[in-house]
Backbone as numpy.savetxt, mean C-alpha at the origin, in Angstrom:
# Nx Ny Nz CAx CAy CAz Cx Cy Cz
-11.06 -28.82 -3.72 -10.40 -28.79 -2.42 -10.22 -27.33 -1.99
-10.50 -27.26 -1.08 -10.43 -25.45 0.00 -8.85 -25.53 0.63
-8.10 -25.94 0.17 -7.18 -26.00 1.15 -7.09 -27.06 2.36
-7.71 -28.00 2.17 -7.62 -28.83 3.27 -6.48 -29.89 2.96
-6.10 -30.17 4.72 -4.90 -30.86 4.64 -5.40 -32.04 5.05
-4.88 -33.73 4.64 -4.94 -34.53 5.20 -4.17 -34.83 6.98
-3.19 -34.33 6.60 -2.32 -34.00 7.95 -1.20 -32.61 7.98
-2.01 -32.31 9.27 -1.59 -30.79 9.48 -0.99 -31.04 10.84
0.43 -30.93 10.50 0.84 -31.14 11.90 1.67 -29.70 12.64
1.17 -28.58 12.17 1.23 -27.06 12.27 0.52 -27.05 13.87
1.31 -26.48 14.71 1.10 -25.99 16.10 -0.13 -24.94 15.90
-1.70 -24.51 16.91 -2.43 -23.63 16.92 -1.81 -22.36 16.54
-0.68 -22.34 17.04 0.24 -21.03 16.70 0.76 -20.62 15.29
1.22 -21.52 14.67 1.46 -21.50 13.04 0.00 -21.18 12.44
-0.88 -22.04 12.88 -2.01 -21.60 11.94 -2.70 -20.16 12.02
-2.58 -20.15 13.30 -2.90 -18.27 13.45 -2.30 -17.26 12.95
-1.00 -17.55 12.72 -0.06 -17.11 11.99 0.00 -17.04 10.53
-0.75 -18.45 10.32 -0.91 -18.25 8.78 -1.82 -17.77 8.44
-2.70 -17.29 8.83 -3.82 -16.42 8.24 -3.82 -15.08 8.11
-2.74 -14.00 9.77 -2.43 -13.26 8.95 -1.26 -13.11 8.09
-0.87 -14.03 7.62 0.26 -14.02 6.62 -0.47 -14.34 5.24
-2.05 -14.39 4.90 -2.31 -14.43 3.90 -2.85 -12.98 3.11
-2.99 -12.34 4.13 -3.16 -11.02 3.96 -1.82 -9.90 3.02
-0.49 -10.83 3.05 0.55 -10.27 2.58 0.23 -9.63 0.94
-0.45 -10.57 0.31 -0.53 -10.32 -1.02 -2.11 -9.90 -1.47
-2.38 -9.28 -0.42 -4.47 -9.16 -0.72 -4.88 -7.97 0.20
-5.80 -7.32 -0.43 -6.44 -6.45 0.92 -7.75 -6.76 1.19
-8.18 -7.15 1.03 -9.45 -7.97 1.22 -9.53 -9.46 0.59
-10.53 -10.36 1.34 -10.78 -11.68 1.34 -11.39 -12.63 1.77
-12.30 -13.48 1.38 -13.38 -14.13 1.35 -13.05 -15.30 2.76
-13.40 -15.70 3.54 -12.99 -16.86 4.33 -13.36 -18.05 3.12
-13.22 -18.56 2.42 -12.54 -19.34 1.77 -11.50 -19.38 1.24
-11.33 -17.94 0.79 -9.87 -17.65 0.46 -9.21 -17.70 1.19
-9.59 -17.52 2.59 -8.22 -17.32 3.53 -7.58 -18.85 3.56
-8.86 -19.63 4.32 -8.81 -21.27 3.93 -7.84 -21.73 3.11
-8.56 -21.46 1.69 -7.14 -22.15 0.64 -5.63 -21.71 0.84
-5.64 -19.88 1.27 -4.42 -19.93 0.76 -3.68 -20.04 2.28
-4.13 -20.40 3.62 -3.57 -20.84 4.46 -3.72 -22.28 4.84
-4.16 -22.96 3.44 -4.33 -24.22 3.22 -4.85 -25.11 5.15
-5.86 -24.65 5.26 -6.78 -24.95 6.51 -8.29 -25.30 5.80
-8.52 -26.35 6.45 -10.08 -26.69 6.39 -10.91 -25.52 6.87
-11.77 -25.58 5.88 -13.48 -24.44 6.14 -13.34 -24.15 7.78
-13.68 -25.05 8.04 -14.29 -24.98 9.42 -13.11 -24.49 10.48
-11.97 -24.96 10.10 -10.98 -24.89 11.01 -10.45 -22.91 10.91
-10.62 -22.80 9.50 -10.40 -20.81 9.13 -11.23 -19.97 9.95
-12.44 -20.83 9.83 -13.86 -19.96 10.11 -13.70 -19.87 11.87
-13.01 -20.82 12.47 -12.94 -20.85 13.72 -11.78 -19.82 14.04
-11.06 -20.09 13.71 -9.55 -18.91 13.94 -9.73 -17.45 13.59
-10.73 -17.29 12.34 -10.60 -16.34 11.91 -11.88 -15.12 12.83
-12.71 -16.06 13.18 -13.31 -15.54 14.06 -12.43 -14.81 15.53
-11.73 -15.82 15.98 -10.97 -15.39 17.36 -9.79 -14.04 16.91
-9.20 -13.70 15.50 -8.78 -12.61 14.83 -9.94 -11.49 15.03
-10.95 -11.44 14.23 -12.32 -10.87 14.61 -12.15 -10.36 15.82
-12.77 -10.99 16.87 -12.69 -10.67 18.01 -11.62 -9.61 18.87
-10.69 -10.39 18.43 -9.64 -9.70 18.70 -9.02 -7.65 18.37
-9.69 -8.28 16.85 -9.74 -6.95 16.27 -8.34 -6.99 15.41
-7.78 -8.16 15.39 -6.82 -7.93 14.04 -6.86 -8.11 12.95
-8.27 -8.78 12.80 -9.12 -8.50 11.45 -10.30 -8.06 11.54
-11.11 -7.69 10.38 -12.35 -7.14 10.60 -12.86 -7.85 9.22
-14.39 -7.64 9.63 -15.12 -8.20 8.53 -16.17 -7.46 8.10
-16.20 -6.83 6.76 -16.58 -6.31 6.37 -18.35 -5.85 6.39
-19.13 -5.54 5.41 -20.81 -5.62 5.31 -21.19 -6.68 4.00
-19.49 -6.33 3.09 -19.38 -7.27 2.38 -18.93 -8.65 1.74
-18.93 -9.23 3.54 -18.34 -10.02 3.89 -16.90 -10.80 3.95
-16.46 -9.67 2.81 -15.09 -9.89 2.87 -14.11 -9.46 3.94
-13.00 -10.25 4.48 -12.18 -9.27 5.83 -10.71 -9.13 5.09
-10.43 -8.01 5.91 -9.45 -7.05 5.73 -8.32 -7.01 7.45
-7.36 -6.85 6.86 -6.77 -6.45 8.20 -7.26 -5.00 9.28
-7.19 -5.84 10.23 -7.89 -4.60 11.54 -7.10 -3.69 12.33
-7.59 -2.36 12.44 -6.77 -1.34 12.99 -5.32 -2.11 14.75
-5.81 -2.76 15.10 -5.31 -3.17 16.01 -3.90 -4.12 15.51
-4.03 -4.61 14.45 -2.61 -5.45 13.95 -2.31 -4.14 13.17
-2.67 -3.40 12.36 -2.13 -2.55 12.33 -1.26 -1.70 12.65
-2.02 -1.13 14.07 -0.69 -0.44 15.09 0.23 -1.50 15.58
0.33 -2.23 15.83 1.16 -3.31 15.97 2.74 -2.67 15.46
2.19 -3.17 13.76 3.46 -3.27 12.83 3.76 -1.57 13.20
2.80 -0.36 12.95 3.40 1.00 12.82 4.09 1.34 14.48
3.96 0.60 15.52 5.21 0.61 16.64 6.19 -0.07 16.22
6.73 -0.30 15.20 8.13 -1.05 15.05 8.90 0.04 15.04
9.99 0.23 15.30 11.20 1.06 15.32 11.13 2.44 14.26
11.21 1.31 12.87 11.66 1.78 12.17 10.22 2.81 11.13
9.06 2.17 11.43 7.61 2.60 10.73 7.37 3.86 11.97
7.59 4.04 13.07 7.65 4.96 13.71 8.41 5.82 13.66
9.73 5.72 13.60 10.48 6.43 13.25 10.28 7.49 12.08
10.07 6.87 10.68 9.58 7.26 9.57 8.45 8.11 9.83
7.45 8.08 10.37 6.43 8.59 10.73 6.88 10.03 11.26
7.64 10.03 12.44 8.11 10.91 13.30 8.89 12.47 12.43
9.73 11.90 11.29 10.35 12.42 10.41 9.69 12.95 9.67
9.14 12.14 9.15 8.15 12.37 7.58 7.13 13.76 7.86
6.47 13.45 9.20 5.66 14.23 9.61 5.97 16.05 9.30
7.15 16.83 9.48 7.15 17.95 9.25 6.46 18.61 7.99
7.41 17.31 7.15 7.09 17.71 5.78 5.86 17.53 4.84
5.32 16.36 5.50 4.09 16.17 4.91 3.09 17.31 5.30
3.37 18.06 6.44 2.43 19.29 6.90 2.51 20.59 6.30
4.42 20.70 6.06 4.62 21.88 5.02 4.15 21.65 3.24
3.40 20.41 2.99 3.28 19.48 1.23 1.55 20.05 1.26
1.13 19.37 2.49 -0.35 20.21 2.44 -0.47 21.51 2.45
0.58 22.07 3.50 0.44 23.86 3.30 0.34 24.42 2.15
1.20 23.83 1.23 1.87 24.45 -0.19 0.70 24.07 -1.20
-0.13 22.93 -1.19 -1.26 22.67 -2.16 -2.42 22.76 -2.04
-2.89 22.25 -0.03 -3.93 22.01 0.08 -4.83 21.00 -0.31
-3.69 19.75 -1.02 -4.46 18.20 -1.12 -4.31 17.31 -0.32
-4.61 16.08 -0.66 -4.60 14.85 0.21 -2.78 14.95 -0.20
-2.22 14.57 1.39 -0.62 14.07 1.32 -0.83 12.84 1.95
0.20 11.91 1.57 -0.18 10.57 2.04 1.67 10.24 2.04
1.77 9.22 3.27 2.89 8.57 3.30 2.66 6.94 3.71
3.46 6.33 2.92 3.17 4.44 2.49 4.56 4.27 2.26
3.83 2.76 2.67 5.73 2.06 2.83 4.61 0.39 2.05
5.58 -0.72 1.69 5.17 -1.77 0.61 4.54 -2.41 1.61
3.75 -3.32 1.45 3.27 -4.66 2.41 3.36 -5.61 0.97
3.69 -6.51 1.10 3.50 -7.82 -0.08 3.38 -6.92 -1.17
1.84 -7.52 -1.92 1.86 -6.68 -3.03 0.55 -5.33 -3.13
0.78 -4.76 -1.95 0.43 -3.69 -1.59 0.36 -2.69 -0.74
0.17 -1.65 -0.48 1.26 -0.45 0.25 0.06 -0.46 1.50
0.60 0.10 2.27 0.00 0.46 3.61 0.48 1.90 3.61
-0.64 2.63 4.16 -0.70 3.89 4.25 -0.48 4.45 6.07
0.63 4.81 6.11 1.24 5.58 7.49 0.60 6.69 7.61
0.12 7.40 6.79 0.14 9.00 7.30 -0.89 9.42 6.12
-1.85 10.18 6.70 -2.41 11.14 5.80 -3.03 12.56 5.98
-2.40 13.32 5.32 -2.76 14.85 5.70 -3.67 15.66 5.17
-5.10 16.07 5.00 -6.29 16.38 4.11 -7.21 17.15 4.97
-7.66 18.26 3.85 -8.58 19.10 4.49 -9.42 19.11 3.69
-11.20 19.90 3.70 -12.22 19.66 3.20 -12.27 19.81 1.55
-11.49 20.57 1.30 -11.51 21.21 -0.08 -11.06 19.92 -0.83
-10.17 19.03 -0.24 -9.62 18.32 -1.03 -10.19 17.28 -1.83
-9.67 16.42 -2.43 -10.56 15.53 -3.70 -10.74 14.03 -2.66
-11.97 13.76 -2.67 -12.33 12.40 -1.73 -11.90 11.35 -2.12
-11.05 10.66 -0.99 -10.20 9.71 -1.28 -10.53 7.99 -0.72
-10.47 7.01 -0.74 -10.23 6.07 -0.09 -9.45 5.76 1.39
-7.99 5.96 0.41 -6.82 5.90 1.63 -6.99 6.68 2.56
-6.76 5.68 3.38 -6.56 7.04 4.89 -5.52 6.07 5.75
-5.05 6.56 7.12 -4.32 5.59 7.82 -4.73 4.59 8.04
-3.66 3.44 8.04 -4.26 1.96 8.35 -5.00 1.44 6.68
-5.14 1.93 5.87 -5.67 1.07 4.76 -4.79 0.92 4.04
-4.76 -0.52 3.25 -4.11 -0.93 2.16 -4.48 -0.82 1.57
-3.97 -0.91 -0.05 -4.22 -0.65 -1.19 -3.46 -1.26 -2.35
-3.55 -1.84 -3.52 -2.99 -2.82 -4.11 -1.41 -1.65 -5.24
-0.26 -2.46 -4.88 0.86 -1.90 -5.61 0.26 -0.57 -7.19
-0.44 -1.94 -7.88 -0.18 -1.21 -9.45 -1.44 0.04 -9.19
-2.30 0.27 -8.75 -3.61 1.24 -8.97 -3.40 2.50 -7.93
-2.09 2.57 -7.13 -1.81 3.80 -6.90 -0.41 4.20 -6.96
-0.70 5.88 -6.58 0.86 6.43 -7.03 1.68 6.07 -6.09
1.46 6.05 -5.10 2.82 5.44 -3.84 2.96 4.67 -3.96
1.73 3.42 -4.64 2.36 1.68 -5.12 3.34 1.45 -6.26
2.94 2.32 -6.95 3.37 2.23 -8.22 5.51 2.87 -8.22
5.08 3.99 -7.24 6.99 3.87 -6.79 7.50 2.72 -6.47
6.72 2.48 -5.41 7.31 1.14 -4.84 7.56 -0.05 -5.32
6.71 0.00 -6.68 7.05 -1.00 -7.22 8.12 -0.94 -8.40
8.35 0.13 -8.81 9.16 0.72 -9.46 10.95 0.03 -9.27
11.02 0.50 -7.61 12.15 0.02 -6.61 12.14 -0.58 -6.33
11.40 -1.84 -6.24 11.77 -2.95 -5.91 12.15 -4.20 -6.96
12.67 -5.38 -6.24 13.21 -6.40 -7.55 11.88 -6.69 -8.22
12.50 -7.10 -9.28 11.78 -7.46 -10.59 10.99 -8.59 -10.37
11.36 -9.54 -9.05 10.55 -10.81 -9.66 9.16 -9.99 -8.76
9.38 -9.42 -7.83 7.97 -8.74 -7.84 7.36 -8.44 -8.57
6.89 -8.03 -9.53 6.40 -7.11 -10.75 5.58 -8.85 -11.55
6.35 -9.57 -11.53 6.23 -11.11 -12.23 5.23 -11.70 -11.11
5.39 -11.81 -9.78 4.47 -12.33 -8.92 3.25 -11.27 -8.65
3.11 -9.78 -8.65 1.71 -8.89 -8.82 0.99 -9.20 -10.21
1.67 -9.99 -11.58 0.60 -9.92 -12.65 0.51 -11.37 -12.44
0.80 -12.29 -12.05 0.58 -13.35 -11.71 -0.71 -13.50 -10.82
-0.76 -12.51 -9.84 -2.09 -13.09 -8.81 -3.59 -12.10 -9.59
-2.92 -12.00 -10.74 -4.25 -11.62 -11.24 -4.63 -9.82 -10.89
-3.79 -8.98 -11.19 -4.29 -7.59 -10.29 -5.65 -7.42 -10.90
-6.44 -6.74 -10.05 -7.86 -5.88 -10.50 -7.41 -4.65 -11.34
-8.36 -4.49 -12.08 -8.75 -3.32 -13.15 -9.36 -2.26 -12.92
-9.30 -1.66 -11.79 -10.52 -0.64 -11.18 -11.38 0.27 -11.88
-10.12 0.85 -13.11 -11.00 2.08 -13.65 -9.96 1.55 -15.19
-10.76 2.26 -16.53 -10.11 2.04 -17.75 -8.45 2.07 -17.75
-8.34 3.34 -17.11 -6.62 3.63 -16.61 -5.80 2.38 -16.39
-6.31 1.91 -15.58 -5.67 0.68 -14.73 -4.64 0.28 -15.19
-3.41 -0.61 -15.21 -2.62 -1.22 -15.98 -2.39 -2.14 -15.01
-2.51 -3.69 -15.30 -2.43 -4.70 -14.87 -1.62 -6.04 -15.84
-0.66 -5.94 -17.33 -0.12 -6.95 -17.13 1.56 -6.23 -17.32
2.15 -7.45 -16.71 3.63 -6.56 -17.76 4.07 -5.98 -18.56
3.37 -6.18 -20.05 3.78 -5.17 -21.28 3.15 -3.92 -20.88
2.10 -3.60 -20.16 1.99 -2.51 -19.45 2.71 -1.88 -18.26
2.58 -2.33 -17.48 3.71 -1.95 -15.98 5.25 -1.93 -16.43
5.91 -2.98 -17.29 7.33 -2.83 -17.09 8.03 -1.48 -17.76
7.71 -1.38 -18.90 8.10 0.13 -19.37 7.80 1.03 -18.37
6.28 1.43 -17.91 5.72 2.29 -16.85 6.20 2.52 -15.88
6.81 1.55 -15.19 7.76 1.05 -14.14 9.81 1.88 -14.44
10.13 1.80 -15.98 11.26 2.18 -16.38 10.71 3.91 -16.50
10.20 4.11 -16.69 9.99 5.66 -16.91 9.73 6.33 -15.56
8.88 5.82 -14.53 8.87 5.87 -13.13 10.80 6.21 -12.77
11.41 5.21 -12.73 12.68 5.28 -12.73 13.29 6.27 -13.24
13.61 6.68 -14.21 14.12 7.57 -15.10 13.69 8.95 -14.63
12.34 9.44 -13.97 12.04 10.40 -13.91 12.26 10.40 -12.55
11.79 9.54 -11.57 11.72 10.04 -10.13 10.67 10.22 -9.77
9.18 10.34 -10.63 8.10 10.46 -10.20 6.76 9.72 -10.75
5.91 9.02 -10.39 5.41 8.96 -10.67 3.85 9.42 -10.57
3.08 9.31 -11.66 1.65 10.25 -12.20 0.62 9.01 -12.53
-0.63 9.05 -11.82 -1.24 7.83 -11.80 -3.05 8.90 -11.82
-3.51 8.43 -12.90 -4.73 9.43 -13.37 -5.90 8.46 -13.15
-6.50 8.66 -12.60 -7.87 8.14 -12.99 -7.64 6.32 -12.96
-6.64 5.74 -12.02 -6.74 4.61 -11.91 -7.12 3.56 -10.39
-7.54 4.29 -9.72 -7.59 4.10 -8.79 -9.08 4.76 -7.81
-9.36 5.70 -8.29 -10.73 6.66 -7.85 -10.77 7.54 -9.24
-12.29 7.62 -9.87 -12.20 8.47 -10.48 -12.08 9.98 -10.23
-12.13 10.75 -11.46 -11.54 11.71 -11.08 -10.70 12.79 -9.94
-9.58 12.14 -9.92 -8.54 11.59 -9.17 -7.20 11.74 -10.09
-5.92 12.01 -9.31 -4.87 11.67 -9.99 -3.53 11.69 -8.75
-2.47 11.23 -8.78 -1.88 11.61 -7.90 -0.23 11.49 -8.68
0.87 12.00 -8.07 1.90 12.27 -7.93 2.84 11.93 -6.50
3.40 10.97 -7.25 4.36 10.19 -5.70 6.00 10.21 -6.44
6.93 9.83 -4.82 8.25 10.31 -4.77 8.06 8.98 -4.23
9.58 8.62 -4.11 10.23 7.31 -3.25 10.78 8.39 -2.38
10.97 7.66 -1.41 11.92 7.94 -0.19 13.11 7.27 0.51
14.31 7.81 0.61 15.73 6.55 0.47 16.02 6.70 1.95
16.63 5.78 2.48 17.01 5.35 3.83 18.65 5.72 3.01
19.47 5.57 4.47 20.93 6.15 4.19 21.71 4.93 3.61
21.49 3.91 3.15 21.79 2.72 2.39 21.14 3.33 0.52
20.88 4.25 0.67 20.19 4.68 -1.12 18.83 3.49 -1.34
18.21 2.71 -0.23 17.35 1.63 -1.00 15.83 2.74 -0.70
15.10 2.37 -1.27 13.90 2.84 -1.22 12.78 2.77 -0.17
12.49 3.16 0.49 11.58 2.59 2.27 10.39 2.45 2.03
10.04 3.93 1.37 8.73 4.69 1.66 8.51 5.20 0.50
7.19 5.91 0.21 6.46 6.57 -0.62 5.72 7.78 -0.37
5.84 9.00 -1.27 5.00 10.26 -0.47 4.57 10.50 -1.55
3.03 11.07 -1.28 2.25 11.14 -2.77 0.91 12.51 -2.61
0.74 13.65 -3.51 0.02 14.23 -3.48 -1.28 13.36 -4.44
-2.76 13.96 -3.71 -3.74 13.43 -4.47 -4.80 14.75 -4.86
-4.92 14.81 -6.12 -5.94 16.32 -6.01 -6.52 15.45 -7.60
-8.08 16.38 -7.57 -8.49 16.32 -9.04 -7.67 16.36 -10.18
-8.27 15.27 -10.39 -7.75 14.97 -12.32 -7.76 16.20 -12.90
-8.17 16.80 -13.14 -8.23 18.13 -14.10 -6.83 19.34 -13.60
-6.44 18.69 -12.68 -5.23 19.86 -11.92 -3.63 18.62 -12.41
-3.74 17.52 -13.01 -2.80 16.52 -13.11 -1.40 17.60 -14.02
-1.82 18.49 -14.70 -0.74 19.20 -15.82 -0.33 20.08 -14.84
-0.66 20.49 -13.90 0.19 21.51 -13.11 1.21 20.95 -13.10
2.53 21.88 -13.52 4.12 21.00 -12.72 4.47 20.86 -11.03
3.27 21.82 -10.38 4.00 22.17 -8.97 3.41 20.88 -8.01
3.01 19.95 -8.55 2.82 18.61 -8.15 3.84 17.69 -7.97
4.41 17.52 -9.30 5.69 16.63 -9.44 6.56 17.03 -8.92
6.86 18.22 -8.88 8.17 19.20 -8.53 7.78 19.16 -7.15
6.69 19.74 -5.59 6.70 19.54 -4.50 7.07 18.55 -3.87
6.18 17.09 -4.77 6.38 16.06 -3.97 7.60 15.32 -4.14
8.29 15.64 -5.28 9.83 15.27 -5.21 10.83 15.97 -3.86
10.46 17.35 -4.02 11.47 17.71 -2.86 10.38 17.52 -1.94
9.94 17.32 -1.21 9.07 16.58 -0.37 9.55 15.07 0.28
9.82 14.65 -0.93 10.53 13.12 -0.67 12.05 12.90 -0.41
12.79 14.41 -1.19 14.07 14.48 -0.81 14.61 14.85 0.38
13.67 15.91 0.74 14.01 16.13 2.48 13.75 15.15 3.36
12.59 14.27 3.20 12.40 13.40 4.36 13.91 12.38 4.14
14.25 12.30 2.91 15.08 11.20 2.86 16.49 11.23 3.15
17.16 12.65 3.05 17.71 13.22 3.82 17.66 13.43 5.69
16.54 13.77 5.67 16.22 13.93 7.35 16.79 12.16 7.64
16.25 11.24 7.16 16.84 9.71 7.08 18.14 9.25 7.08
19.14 9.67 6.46 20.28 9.90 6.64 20.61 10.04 5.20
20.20 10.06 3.73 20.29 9.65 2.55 21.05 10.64 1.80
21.98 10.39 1.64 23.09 11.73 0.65 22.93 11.03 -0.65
22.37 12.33 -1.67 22.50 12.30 -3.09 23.95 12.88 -3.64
């Protein structure tokens, strides 16, 4: 069974709805997958998901898999509060590149993976994936890996549950891996993510606190693996993350 219902008595509107709501826990996905997990017949996904297409709030890949599209994208980053963040964040992420000259990146959680707000990079720097508008899965980067850090626990239980990918040897994908990883994240304030996500690659991310102390956002330097032992990584992008979070209203 694909997800098909004997009786679906879901308004055109719910079902459009549910498809991009399957995107919460995935960044890419097969139109069958979307099917099952918006429990819609083949034919009935393939029809909707097309008029998304069109639309441009999804896109479909070369590899046939679709992904969310720049246009639902900006959507969510005009909300109040993802703009706002943006607006703020922005000084500092310009003075984070001045000071290193790597990829700076700012992400906030989607389901079980981060969306990337902001990215600041010049030629020298180490070639990346992320850029604005792309997701990326919680455990295989450093701004996911804060975020997941700060958030509740049964998260952590529902990301090894849907099976995470393994990208590179690095990777860590079940709990006896992540939950300690996750406590030391904590304890330090930063986390260091090598070679799990792009090879030779490493990055260094901060949380970022709203004036409630909860965690919003994520700011993360990305430069070659071979530069990961410098301290002035961990140490920038911490105060990096402390000023924006401050500029936020956040007293330590």
């Amino acid at each position: 069974m694909s997800g098909n219902r004997s009786e679906d008595h879901r308004t055109v509107a719910e079902k459009v709805f549910a498809i991009a709501d399957v995107f919460g826990g995935a960044s890419e996905l097969s139109l069958t997958e979307i099917a099952h997990r918006a429990k819609l017949p083949l034919s009935t996904a393939h029809r909707l998901v097309a008029e998304w297409v069109a639309w441009g709030g999804i896109v479909r890949g070369d590899d046939g898999l679709y992904r969310v599209g720049m246009r639902l994208w900006k959507l969510g980053v005009r909300a109040p509060t993802a703009r706002r963040l943006r607006t703020v964040a922005s000084p500092f992420l310009e003075d984070l590149y001045d000071l290193t000259r790597e990829n700076v990146h700012l992400a906030v959680r989607d389901g079980l993976g981060v969306l990337y707000l902001e990215r600041v990079s010049g030629r020298s720097a180490v070639p990346v994936i992320s850029d604005v508008g792309t997701r990326l899965p919680l455990h295989a980067t450093g701004v996911g890996l804060v975020l997941l850090a700060w958030a509740p626990s049964e998260l952590l239980d529902e990301l090894v549950a849907s099976a995470p990918r393994k990208y590179l040897p690095n990777t860590m994908t079940t709990a006896a891996e992540l939950r300690p990883r996750l406590a030391g994240i904590r304890a330090s304030g930063v986390a260091v993510s090598i070679n799990e996500m792009t090879a030779d690659s490493f990055s260094a991310a901060a949380p970022i606190r709203d004036h409630t102390d909860a965690v919003i956002a994520s700011v993360s330097i990305v430069a070659h693996a071979e530069l990961s032992a410098d301290p002035q990584f961990p140490l920038a992008v911490s105060v990096a993350a402390r000023g924006i979070s401050r500029a936020l209203g956040w007293r330590s």
